[in-house]
C-alpha positions as CSV (number, residue, x, y, z in Angstrom):
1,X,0.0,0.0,0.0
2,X,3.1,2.2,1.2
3,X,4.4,1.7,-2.8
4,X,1.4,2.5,-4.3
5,X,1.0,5.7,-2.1
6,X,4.4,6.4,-3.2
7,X,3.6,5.8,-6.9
8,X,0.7,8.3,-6.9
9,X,2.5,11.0,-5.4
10,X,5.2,10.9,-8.1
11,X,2.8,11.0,-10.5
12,X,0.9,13.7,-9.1
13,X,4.1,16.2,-8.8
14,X,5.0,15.1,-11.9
15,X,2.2,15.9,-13.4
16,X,2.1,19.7,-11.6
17,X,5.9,19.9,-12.6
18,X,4.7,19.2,-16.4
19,X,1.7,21.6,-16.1
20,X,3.6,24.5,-14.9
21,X,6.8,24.0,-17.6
22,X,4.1,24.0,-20.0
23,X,2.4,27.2,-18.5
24,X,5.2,28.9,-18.7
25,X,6.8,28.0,-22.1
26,X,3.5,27.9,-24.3
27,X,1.8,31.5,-22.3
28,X,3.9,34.4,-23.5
29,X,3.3,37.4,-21.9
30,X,0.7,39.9,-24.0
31,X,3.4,42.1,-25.3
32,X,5.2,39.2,-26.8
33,X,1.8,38.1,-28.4
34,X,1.6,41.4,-30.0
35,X,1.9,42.2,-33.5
36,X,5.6,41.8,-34.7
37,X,7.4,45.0,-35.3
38,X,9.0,45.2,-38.7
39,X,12.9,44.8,-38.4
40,X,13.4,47.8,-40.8
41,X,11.6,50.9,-40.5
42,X,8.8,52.2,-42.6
43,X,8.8,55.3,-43.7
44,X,5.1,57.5,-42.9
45,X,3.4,57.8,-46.4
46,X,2.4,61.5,-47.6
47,X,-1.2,62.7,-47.0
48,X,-2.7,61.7,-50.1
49,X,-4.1,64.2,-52.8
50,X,-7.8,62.8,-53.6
51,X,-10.9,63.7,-55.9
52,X,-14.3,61.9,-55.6
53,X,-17.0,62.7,-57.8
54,X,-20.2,60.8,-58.9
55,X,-20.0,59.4,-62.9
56,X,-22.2,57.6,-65.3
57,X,-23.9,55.5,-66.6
58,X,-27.0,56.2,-65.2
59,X,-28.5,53.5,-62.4
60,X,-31.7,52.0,-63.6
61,X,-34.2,50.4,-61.8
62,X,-36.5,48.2,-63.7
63,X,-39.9,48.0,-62.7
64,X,-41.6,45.0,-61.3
65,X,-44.7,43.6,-60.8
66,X,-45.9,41.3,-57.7
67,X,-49.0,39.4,-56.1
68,X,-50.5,41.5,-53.4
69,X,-51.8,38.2,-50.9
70,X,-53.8,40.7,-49.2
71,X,-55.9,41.9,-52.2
72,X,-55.3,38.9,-54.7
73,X,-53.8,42.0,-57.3
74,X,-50.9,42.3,-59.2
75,X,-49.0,45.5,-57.7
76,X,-46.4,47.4,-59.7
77,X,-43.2,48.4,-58.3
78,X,-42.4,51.5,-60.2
79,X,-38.9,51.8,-61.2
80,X,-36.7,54.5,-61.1
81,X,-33.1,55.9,-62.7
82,X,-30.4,57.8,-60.8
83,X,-28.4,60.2,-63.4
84,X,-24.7,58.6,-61.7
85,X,-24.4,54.9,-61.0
86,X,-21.0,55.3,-59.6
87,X,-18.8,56.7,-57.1
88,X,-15.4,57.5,-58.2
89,X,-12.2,58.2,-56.0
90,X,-9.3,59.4,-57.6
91,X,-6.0,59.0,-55.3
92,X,-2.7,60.6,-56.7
93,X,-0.1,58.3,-56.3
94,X,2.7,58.8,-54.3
95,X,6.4,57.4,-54.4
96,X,6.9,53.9,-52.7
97,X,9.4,51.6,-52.6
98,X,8.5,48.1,-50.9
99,X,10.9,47.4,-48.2
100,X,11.7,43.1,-48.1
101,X,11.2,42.0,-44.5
102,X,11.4,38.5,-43.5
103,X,8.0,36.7,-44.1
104,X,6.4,39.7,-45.0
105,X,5.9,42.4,-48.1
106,X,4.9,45.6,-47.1
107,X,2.6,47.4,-49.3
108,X,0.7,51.1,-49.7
109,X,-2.6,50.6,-48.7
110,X,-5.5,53.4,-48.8
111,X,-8.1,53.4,-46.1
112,X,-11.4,56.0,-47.0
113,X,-13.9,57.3,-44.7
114,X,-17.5,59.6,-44.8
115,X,-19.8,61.0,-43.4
116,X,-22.7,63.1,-44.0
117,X,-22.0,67.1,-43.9
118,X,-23.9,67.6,-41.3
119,X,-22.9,64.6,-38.8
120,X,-19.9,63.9,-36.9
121,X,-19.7,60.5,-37.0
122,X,-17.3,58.9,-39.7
123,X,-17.4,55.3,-41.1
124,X,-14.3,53.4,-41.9
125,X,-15.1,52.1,-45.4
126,X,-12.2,49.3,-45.0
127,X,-10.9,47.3,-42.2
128,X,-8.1,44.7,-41.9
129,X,-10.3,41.7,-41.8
130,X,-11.7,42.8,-45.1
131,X,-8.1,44.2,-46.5
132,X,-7.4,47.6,-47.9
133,X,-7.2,48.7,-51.1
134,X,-3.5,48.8,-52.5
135,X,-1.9,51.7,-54.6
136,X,-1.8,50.7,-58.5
137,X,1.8,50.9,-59.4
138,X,0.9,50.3,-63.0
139,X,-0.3,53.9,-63.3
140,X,-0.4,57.8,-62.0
141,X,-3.6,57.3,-60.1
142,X,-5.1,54.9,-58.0
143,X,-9.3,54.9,-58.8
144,X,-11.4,53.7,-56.3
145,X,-14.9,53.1,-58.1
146,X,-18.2,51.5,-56.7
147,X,-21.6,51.4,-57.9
148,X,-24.4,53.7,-55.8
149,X,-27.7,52.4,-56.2
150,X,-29.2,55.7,-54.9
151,X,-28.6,54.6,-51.1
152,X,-25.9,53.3,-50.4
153,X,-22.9,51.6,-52.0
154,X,-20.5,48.3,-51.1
155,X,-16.6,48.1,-50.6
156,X,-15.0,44.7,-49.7
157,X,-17.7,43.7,-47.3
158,X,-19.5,45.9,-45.8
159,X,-22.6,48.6,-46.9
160,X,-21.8,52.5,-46.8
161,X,-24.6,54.5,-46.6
162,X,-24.9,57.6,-49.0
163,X,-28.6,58.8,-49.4
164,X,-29.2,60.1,-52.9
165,X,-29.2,64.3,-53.1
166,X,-27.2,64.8,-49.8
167,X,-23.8,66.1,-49.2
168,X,-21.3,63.6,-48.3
169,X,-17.7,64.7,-46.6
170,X,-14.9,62.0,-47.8
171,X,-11.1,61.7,-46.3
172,X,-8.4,59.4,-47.6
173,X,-5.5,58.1,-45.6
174,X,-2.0,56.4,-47.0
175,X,-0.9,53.5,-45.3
176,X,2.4,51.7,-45.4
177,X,3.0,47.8,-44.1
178,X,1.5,44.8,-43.9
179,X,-1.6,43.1,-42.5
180,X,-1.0,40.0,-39.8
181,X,-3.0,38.3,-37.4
182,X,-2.1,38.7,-33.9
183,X,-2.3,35.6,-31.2
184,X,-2.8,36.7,-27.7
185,X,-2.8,34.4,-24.4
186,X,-6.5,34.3,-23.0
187,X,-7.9,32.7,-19.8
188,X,-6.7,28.1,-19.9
189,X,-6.4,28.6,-23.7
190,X,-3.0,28.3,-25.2
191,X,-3.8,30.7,-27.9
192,X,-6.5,32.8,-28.7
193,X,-6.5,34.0,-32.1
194,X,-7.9,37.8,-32.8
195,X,-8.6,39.1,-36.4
196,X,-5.9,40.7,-39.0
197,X,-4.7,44.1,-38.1
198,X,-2.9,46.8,-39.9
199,X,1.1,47.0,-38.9
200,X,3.0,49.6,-40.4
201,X,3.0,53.4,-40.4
202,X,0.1,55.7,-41.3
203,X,0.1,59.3,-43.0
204,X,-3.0,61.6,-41.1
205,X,-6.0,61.9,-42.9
206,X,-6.4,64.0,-45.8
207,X,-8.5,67.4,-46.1
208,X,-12.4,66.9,-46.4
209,X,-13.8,67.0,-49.6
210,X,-18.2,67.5,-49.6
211,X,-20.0,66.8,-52.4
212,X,-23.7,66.6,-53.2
213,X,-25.0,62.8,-54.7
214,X,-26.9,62.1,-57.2
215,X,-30.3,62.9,-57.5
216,X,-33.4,60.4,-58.4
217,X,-34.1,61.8,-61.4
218,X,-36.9,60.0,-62.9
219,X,-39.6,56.9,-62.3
220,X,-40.3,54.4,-64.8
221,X,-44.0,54.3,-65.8
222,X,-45.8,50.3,-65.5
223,X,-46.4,49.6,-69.3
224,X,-49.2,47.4,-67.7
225,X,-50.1,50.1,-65.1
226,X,-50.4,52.9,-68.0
227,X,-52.4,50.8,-69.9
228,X,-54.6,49.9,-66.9
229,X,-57.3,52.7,-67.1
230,X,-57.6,52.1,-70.5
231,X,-58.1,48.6,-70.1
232,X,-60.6,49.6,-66.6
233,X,-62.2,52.3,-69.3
234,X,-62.6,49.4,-72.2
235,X,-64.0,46.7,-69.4
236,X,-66.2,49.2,-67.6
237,X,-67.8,50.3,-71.1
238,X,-68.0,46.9,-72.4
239,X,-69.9,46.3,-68.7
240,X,-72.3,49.0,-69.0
241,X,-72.5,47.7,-72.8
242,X,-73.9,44.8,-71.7
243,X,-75.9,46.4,-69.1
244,X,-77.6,48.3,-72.3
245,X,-78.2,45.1,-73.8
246,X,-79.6,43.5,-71.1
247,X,-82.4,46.3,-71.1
248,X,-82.5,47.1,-74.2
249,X,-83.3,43.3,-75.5
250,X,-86.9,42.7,-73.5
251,X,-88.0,46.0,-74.9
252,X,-87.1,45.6,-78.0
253,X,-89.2,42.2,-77.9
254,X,-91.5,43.8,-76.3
255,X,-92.6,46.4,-79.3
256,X,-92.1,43.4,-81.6
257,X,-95.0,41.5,-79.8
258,X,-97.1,44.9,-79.8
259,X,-96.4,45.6,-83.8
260,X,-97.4,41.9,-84.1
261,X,-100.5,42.1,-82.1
262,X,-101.3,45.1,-84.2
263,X,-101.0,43.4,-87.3
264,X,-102.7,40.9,-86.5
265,X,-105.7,42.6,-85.3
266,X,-105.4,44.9,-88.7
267,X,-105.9,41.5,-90.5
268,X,-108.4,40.1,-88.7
269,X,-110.9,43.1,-89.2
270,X,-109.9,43.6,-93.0
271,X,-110.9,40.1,-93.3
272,X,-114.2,41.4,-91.3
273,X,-114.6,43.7,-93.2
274,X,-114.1,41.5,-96.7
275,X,-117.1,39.1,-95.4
276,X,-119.3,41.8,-94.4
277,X,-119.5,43.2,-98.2
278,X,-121.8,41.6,-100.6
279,X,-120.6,39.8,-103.4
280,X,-121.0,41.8,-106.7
């Protein structure tokens, strides 16, 4: 019994021996969990130079027709156009050499925010978990374009809200690094893994630029919807039509049963009268 005792006990403080080693050689400490620091330094990109502006082709909106459950009627959904389909960002590229660091490639991102004019509240229109847009090397000007649907418009993932004939304040910031995922010690769990983040050097955000959006400029008229009253007019006349024949048809049977009764009486007392006279 003395042995087995024994035995246990070695096994338990071996156990706690092997549980703390691990503790303390798996858990790093939350700064070393951090995002790595680039060996080399990056240099802070320029403010960038931006326009925005609101292009063609016009957005259309068909129209479209659907069963009202309620009513048991086809309803039409009137479309509509918007004179600019898309939103347009023009960046002016700025000089950038990538620097090589060990299991990374640093690149120029952008990173664009707005708001309405008269709010304060602006809305990142990129984050890392989605990725930023990179500069295009292969020309003078980097264009951001997306298509506005009157309401709102989509970047990599996510829906940015710009209502149609309101003004709109943009800014544009230049980025330079990379984008890593950063593990951080949480709790019993070796690792807890939290989203991509940005790691590099930013420029500060660009002047504001307000513009007004497009307008709804027109609605598309129902062929079926336009060609409803005339179709109500045509059935409603065809209706009271055939309430006109429906009165009209005992009437007119009516006068042909009098005219007949007349002429039948006219016979009857010319053939009177043809008896009455003598014979000559």
């Amino acid at each position: 019994m003395v042995n087995i005792s024994k035995i246990f006990a070695s096994i338990l403080i071996l156990i706690m021996v092997i549980s703390g080693a691990s503790f303390l050689i798996v858990k790093p400490t939350r700064a070393q969990s951090s995002a790595p620091t680039p060996a080399v330094p990056l240099p802070t990109p320029s403010v960038p130079q931006f326009t925005v502006k609101f292009v063609g082709p016009p957005y259309i909106v068909n129209t479209t027709y659907s069963l009202d459950p309620n009513t048991g009627k086809i309803v039409a959904n009137y479309g509509y156009s918007i004179e600019y389909g898309t939103l347009e960002i023009i960046i002016k590229n700025q000089p950038f050499t990538p620097l090589t660091i060990p299991g990374f490639s640093d690149n120029l991102y952008y990173n664009v925010e707005s708001k309405p004019h008269s709010s304060n509240d602006w809305t990142d229109w990129f984050h890392a978990t989605d990725g930023y847009p990179t500069q295009n090397s292969s020309s003078g000007y980097t264009i951001l374009s997306y298509g506005w649907d009157g309401s709102q418009i989509t970047t990599n993932a996510r829906g940015v809200d710009i209502p149609s004939s309101s003004q709109v304040d943009f800014q544009v910031q230049a980025m330079n690094g990379y984008v890593t995922r950063v593990f951080v010690p949480l709790g019993s769990a070796p690792f807890v893994v939290f989203p991509w983040e940005f790691v590099g050097e930013s420029s500060s955000w660009s002047n504001t630029r307000t513009i007004t959006s497009g307008a709804v400029i027109s609605y598309t008229p129902s062929p079926s919807t336009s060609q409803n009253p005339t179709a109500s007019s045509t059935e409603t006349g065809s209706q009271q039509g055939l309430n006109w024949a429906v009165i009209a048809v005992p009437i007119l049977l009516g006068v042909i049963v009098v005219l007949l009764i007349i002429i039948i009486v006219i016979y009857r007392e010319k053939i009177k009268v043809q008896s009455i006279q003598p014979a000559q």
